[in-house]
Steps between C-alpha positions, in 0.01 A plus 500: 500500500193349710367823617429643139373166360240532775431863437407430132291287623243773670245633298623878481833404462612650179862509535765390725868554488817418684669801633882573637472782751323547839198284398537142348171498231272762378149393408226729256165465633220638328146508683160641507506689786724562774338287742549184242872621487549519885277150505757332253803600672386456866378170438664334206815636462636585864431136587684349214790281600808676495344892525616659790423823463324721268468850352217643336502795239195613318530684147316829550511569124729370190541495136566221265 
């Protein structure tokens, strides 16, 4: 699939997977800060080829 070739292609980008349900892909993106997320998926990945929409979820706190 095009869309997650390009997404592992963004620096951030750790994971990407294709997904049966109400979204298509779901993409891990790790970054600094919250502005550096909201800068990688404003800019890079909404305007990918093939994105049409988005959804963003942020992981308060997690274990490994």
């Amino acid at each position: 699939m095009k869309v997650i070739k390009a997404l592992k292609e963004i620096d951030g980008v750790e994971e990407a997977y294709r997904v049966y349900g109400i979204w298509d892909v779901v993409a891990k993106i790790k970054a600094a800060t919250v502005d550096k997320l909201k800068e990688i998926v404003t800019w890079r990945l909404r305007r990918l080829d093939g994105v049409r929409s988005a959804q963003t979820l942020i992981v308060s706190e997690g274990t490994k």
